[in-house]
Backbone as a printed PyTorch tensor [residue, N CA C, xyz], in Angstrom:
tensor([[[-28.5190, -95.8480, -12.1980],
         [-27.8400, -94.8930, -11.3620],
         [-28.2530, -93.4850, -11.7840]],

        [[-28.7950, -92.7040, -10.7410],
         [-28.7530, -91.4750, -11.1840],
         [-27.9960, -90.4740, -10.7700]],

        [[-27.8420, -89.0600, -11.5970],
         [-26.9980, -88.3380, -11.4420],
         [-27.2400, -87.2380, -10.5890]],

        [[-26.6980, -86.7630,  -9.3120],
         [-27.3230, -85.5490,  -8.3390],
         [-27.1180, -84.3260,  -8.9910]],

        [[-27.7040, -83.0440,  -8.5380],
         [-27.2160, -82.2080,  -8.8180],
         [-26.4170, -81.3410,  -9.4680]],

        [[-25.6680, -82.3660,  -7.7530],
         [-24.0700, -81.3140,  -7.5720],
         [-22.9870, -82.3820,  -8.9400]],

        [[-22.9850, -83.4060,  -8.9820],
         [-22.2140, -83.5410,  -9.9370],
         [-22.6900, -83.6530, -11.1210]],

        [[-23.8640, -82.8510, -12.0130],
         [-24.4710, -82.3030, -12.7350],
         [-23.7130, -80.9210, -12.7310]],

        [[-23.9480, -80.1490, -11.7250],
         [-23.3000, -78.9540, -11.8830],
         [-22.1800, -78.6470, -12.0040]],

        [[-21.2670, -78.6460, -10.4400],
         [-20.2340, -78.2160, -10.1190],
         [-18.6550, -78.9250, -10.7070]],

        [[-18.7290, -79.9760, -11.2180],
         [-17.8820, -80.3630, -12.1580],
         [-17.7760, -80.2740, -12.8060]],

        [[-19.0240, -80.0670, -13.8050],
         [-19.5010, -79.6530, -15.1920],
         [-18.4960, -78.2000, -15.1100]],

        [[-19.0250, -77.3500, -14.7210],
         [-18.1870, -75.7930, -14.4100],
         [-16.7740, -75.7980, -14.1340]],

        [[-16.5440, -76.9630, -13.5070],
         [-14.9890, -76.8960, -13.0560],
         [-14.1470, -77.1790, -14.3930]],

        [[-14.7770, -77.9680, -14.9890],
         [-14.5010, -78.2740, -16.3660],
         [-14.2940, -77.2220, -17.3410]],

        [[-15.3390, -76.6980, -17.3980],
         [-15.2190, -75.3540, -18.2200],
         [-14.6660, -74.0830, -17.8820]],

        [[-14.2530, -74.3910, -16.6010],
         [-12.7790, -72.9200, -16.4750],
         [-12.2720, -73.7000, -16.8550]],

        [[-12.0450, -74.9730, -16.4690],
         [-10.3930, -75.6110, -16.6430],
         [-10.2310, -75.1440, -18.2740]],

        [[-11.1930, -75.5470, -18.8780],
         [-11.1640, -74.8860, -20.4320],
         [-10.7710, -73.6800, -20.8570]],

        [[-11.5650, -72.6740, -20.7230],
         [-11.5160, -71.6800, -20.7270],
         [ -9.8560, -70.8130, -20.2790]],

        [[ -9.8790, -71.4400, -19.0140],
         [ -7.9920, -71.2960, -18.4830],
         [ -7.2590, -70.7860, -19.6120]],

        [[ -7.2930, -73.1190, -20.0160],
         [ -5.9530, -73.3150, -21.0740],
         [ -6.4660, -72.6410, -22.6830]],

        [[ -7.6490, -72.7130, -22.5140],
         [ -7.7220, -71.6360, -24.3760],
         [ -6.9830, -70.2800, -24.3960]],

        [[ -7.4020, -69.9730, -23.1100],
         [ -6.6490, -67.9870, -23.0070],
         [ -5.6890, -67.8390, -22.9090]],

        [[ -4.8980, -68.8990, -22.2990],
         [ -3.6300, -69.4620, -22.1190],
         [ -2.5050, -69.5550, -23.4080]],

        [[ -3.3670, -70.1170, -24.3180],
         [ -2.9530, -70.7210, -25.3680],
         [ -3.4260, -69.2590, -26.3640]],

        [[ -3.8410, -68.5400, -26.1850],
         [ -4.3410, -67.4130, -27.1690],
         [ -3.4720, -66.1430, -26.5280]],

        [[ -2.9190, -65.8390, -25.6260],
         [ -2.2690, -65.0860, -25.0510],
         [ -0.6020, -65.7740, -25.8230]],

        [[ -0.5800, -66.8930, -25.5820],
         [  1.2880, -67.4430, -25.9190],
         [  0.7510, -67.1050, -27.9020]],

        [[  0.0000, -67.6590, -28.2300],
         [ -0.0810, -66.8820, -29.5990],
         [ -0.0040, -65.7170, -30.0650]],

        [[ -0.7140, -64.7480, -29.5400],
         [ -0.8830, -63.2440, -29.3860],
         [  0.5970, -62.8860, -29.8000]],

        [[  1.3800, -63.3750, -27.7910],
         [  2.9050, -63.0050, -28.0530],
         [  3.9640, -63.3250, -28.9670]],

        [[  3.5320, -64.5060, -29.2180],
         [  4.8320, -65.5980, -30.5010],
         [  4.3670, -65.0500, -31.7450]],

        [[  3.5630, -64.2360, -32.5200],
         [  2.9040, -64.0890, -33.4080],
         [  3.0780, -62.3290, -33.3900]],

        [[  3.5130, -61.5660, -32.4240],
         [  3.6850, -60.6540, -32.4070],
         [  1.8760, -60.1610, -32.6390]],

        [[  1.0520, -60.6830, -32.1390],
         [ -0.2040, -60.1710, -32.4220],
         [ -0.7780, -58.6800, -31.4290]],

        [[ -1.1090, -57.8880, -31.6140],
         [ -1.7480, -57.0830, -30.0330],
         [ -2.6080, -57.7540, -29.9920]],

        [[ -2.8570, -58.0150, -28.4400],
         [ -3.6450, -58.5560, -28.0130],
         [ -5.7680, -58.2820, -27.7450]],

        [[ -5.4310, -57.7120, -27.9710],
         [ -7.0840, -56.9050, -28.5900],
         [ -7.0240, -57.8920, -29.6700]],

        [[ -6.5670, -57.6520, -30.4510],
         [ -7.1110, -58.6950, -31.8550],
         [ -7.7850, -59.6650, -31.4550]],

        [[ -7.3810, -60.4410, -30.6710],
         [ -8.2510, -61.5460, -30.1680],
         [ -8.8630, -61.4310, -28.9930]],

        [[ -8.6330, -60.2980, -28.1040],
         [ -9.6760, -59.9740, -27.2790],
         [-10.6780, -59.6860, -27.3010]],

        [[-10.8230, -58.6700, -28.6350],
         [-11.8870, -58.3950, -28.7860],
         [-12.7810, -59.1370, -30.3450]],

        [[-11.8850, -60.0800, -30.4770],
         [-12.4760, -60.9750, -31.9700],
         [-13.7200, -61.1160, -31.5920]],

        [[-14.6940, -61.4190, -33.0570],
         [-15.9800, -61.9290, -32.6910],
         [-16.1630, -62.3080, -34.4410]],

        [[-17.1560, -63.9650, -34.0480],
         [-17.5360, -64.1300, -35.7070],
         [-18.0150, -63.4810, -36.6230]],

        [[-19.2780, -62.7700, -35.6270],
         [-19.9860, -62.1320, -36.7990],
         [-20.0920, -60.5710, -35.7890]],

        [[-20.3790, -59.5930, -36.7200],
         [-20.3780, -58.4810, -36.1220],
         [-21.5030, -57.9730, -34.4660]],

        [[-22.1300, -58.6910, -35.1440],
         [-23.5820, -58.8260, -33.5460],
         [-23.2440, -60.0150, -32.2860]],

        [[-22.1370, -60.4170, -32.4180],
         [-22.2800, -61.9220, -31.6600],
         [-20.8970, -60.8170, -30.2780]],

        [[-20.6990, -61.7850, -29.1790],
         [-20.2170, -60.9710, -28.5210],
         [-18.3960, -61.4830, -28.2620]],

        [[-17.9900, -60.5500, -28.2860],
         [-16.3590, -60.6230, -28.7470],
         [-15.4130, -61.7660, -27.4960]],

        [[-14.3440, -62.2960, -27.9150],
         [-14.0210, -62.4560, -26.6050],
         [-14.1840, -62.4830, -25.1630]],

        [[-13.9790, -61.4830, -24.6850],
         [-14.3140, -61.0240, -23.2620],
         [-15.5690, -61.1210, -23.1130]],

        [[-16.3040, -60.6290, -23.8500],
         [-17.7240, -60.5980, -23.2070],
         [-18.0110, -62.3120, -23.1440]],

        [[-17.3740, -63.2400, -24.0280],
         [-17.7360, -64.2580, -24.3200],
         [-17.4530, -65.0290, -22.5470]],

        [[-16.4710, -64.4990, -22.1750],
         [-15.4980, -65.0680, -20.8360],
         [-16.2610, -64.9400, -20.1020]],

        [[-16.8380, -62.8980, -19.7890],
         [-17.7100, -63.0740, -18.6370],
         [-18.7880, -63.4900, -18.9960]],

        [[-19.6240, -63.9500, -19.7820],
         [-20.7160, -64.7200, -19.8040],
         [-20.9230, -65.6140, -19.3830]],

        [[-19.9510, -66.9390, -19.6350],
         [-19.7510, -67.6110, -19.2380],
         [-19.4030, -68.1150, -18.0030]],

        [[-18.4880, -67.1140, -17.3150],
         [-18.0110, -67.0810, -15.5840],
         [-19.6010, -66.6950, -14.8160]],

        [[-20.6870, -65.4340, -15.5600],
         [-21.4710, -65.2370, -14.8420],
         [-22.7560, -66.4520, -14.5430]],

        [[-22.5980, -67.2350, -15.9850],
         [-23.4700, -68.5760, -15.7960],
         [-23.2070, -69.4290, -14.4480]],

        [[-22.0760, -69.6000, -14.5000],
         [-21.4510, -70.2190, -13.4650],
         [-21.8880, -69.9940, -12.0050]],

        [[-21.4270, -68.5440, -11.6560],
         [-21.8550, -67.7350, -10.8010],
         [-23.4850, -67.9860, -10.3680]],

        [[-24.3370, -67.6210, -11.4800],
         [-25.9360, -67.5680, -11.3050],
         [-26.3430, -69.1420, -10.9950]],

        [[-25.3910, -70.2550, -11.6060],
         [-25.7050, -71.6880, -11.6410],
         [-25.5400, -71.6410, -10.0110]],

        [[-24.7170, -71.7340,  -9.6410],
         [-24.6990, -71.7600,  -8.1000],
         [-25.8390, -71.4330,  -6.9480]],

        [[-25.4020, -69.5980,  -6.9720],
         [-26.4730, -69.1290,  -6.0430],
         [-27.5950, -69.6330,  -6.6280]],

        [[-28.3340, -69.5010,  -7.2910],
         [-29.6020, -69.3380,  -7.7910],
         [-30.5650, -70.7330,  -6.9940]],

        [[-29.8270, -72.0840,  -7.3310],
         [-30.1870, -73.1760,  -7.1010],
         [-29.8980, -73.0350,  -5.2670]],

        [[-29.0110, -72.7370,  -4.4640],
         [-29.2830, -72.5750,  -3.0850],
         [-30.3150, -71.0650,  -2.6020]],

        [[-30.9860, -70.4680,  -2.9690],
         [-31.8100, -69.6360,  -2.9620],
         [-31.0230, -68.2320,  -2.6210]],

        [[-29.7070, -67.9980,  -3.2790],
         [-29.3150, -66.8790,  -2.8750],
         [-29.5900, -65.5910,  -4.6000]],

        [[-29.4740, -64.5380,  -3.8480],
         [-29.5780, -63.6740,  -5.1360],
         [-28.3130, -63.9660,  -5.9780]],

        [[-29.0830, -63.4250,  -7.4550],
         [-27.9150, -63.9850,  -8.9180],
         [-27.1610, -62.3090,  -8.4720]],

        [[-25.9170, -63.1800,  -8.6530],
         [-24.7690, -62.3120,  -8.3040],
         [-24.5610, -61.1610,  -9.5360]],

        [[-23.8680, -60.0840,  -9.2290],
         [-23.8290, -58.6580, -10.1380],
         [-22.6400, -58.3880, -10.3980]],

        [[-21.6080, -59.4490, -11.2040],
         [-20.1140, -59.3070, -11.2350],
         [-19.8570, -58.0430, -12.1050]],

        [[-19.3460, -57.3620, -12.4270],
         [-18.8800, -56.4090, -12.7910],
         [-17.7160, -56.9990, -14.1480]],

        [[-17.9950, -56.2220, -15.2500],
         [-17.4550, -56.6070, -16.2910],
         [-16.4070, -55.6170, -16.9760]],

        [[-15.4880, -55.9180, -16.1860],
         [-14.3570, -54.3320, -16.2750],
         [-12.7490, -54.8790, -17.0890]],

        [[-13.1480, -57.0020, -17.3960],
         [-11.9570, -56.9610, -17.8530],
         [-11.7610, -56.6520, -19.3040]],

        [[ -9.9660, -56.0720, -19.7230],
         [ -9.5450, -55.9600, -20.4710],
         [ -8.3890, -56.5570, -20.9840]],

        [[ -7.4370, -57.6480, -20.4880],
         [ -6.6270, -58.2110, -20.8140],
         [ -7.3250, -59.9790, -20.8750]],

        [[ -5.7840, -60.5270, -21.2720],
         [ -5.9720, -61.7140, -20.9260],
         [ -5.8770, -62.1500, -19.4090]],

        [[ -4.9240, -61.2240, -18.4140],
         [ -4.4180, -61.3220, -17.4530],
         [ -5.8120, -61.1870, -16.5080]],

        [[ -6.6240, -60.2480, -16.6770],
         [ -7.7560, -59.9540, -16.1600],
         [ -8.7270, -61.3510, -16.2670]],

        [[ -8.6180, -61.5990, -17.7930],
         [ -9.9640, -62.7150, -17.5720],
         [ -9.6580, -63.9160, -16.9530]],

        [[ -7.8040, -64.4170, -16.9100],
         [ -7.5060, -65.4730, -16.2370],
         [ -8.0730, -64.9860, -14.3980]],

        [[ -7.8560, -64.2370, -13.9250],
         [ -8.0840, -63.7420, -12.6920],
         [ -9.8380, -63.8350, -12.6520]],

        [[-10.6460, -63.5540, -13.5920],
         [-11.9620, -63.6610, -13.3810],
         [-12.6120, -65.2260, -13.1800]],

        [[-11.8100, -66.1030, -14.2680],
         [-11.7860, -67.2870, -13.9970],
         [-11.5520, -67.9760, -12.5320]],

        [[-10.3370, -67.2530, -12.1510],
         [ -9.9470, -67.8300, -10.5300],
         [-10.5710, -67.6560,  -9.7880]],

        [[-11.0110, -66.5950,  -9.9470],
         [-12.2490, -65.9790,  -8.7640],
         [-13.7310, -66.8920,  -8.7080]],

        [[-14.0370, -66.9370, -10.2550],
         [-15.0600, -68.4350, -10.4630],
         [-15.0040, -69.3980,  -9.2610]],

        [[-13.5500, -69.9410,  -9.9220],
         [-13.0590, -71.0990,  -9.0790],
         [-13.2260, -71.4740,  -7.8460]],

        [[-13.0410, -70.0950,  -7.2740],
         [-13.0920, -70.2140,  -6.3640],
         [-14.3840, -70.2520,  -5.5420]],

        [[-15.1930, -69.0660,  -6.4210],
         [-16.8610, -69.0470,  -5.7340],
         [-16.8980, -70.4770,  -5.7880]],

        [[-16.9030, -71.2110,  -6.3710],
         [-18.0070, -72.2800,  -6.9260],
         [-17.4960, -73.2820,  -5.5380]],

        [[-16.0820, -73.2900,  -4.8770],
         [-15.7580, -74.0200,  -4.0910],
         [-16.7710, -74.1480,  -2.6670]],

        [[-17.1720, -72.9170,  -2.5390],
         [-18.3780, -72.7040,  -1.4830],
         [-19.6010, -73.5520,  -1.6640]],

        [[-20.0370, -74.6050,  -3.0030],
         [-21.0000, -75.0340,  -3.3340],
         [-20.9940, -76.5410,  -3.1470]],

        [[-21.0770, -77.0180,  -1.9320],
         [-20.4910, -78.7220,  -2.1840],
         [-21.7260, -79.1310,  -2.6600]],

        [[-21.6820, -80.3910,  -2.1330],
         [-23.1130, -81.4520,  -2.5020],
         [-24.3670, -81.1220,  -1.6140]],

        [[-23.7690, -80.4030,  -0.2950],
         [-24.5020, -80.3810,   0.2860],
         [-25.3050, -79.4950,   0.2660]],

        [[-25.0160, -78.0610,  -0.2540],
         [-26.1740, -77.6590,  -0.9660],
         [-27.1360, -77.5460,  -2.1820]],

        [[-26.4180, -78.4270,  -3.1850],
         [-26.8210, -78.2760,  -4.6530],
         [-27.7670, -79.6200,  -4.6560]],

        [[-27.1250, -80.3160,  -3.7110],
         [-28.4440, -82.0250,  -4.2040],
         [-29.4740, -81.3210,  -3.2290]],

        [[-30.6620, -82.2030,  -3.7920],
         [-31.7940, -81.4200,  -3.3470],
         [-32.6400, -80.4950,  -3.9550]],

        [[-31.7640, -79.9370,  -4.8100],
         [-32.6340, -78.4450,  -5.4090],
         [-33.4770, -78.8220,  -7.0200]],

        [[-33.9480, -79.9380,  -7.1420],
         [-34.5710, -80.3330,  -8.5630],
         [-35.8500, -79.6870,  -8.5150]],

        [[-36.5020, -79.4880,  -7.5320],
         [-37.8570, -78.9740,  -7.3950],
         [-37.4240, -77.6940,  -6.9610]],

        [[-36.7250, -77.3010,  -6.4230],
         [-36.6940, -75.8360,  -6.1540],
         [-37.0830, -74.9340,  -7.1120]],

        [[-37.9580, -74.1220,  -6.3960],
         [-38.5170, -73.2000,  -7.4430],
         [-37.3650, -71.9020,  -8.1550]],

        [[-37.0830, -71.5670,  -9.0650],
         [-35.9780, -70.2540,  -9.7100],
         [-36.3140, -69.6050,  -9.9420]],

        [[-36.2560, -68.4640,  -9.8960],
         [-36.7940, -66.9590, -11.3220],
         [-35.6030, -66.4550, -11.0610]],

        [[-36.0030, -66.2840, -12.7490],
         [-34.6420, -64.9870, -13.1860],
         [-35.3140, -63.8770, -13.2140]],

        [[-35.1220, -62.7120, -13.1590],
         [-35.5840, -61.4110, -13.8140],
         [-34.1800, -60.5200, -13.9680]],

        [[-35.2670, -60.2730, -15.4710],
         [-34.4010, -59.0400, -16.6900],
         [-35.2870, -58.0510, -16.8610]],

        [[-34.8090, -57.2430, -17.0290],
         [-35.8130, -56.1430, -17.6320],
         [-36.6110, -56.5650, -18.4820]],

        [[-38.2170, -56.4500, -18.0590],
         [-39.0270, -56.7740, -19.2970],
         [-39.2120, -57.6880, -19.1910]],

        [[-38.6940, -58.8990, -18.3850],
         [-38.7600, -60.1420, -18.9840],
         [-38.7910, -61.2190, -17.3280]],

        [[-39.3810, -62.1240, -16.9950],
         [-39.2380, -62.9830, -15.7320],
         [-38.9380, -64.6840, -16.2030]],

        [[-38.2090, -65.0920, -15.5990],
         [-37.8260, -66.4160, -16.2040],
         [-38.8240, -67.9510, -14.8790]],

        [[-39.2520, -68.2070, -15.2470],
         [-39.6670, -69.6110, -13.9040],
         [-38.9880, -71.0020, -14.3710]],

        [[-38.4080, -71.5950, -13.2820],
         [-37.7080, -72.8010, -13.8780],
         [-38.3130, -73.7770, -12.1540]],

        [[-37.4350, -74.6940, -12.5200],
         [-37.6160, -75.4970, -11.2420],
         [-35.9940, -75.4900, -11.5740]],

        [[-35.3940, -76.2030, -10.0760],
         [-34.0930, -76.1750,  -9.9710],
         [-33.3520, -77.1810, -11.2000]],

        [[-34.0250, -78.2670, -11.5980],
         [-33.6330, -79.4630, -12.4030],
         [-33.4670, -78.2120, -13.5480]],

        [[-34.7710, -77.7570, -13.9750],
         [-34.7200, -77.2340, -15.7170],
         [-33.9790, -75.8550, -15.6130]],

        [[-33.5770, -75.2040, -14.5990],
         [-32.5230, -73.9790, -14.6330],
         [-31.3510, -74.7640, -14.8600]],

        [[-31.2660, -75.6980, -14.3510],
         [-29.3700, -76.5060, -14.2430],
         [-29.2550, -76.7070, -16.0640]],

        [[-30.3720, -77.5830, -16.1080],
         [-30.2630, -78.4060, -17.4580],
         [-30.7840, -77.9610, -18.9920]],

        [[-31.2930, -76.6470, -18.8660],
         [-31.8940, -76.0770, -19.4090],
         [-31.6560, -74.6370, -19.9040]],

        [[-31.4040, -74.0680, -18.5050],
         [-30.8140, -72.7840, -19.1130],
         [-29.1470, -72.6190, -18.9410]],

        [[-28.5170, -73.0600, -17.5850],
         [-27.5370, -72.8400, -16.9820],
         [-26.4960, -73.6490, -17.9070]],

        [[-26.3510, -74.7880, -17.8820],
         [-25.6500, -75.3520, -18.5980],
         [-25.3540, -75.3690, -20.2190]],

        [[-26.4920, -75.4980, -20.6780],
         [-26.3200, -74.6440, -22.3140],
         [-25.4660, -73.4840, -22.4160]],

        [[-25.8430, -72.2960, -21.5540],
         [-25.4950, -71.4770, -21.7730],
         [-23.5160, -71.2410, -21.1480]],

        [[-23.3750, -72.2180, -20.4840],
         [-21.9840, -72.2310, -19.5970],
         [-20.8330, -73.0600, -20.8890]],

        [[-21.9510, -73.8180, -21.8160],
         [-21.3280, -74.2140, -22.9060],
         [-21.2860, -74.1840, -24.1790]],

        [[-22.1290, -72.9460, -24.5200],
         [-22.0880, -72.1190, -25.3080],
         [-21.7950, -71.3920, -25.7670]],

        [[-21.2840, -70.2160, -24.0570],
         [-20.3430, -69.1760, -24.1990],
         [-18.5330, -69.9620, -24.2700]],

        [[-18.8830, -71.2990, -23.6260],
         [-17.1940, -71.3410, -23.6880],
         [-16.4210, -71.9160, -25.2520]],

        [[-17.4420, -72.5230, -25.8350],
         [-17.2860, -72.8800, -27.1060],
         [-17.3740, -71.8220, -28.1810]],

        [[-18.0740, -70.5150, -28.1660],
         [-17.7000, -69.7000, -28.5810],
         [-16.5710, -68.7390, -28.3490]],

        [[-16.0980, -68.8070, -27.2320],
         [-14.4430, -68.4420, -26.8570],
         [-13.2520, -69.1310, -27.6140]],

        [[-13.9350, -70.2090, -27.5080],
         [-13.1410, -71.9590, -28.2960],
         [-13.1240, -71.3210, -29.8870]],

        [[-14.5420, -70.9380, -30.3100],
         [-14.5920, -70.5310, -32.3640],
         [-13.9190, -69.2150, -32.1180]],

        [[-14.3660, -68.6230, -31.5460],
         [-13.6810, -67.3090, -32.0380],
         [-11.9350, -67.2820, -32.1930]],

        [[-11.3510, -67.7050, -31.0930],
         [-10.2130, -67.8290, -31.2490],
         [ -9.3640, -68.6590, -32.3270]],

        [[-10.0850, -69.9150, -32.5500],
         [ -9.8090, -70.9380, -33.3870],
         [ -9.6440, -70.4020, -34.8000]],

        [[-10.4890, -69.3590, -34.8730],
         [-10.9710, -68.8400, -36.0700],
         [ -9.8690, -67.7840, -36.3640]],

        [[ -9.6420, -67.4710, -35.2680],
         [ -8.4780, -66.0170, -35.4890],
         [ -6.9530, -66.3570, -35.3620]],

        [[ -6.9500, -68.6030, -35.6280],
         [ -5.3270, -68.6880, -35.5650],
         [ -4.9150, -69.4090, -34.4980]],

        [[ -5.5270, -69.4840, -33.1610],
         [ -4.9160, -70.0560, -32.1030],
         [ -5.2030, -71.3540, -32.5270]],

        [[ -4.0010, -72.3860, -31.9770],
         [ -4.0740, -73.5700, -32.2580],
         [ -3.9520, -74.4240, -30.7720]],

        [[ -5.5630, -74.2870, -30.6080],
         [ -6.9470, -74.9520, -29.7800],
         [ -7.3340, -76.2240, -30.6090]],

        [[ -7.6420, -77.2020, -30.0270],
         [ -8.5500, -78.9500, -30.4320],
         [ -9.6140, -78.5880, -29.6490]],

        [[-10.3060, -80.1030, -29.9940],
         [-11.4990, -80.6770, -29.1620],
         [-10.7890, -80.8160, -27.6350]],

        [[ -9.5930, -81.4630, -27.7410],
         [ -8.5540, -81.3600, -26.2940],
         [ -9.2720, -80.1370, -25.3840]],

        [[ -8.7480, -79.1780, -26.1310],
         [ -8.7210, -78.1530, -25.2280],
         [-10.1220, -77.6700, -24.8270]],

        [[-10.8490, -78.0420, -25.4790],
         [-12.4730, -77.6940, -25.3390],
         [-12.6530, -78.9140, -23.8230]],

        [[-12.3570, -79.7760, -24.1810],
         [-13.1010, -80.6280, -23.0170],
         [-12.2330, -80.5860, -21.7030]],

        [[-11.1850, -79.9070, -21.6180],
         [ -9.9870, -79.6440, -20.8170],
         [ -9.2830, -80.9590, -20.5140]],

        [[ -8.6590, -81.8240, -22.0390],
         [ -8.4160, -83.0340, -21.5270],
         [ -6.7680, -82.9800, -22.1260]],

        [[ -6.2300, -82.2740, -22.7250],
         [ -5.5170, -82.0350, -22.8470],
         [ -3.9330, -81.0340, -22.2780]]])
């Protein structure tokens, strides 16, 4: 049996807000029960170069975002990175949620050969649709959310493997 696309992708992602959700969720009710300000863990980060919280969130929401369009041939989207609460990044999440609902099967199966480029300054990316999903997109959609997962873990919130796989 093989696996399409779309449930390669778009579940995969649904998964990882669902994650992402209940960690912020759970780091916000800490924050408050703990009398913590909430910056402390907004803006936590392991090591001084790695990227704090938030940035960790929208990274992750923008993978999401780029996982989508990119593979139906639309331009990688230019979200704007203006949050500062927890309240904000739960809302950035929803908004995810919601893009991604626009993406059924019917456009994501199909796209293994589709040709991708990224471009960054300086830099051009070529994938085919299979090795952007599996290669760049997804690593990186679970990379940033597992580092949302350490950082917090690290600063006290009491997060599991549960909450990483959103099974809890």
């Amino acid at each position: 049996m093989s696996v399409s696309m779309y449930d390669a992708s778009v579940p995969q992602y649904n998964r990882a807000l669902k994650a992402l959700k209940g960690i912020l969720e759970k780091a916000e009710a800490h924050a408050t029960a703990k009398k913590i300000d909430a910056n402390a863990l907004l803006l936590a980060r392991l090591y001084p170069d790695m990227f704090h919280t938030i940035a960790q969130v929208q990274t992750a929401t923008n993978m999401v975002h780029w996982g989508c369009a990119l593979l139906v041939g639309l331009e990688r989207p230019q979200l704007p990175s203006t949050e500062a609460t927890f309240a904000d990044l739960q809302t950035r999440i929803a908004n995810t949620v919601e893009y991604v609902k626009g993406f059924g099967p019917d456009r994501i199966n199909g796209t293994e050969a589709k040709a991708v480029q990224l471009k960054f300054p300086g830099r051009t990316m070529d994938f085919t649709g299979h090795s952007f999903l599996f290669e760049f997109i997804l690593p990186n959609v679970y990379f940033h959310t597992a580092m949302t997962y350490a950082v917090l873990r690290h600063n006290g919130v009491e997060v599991g493997k549960g909450d990483f796989l959103a099974r809890s």
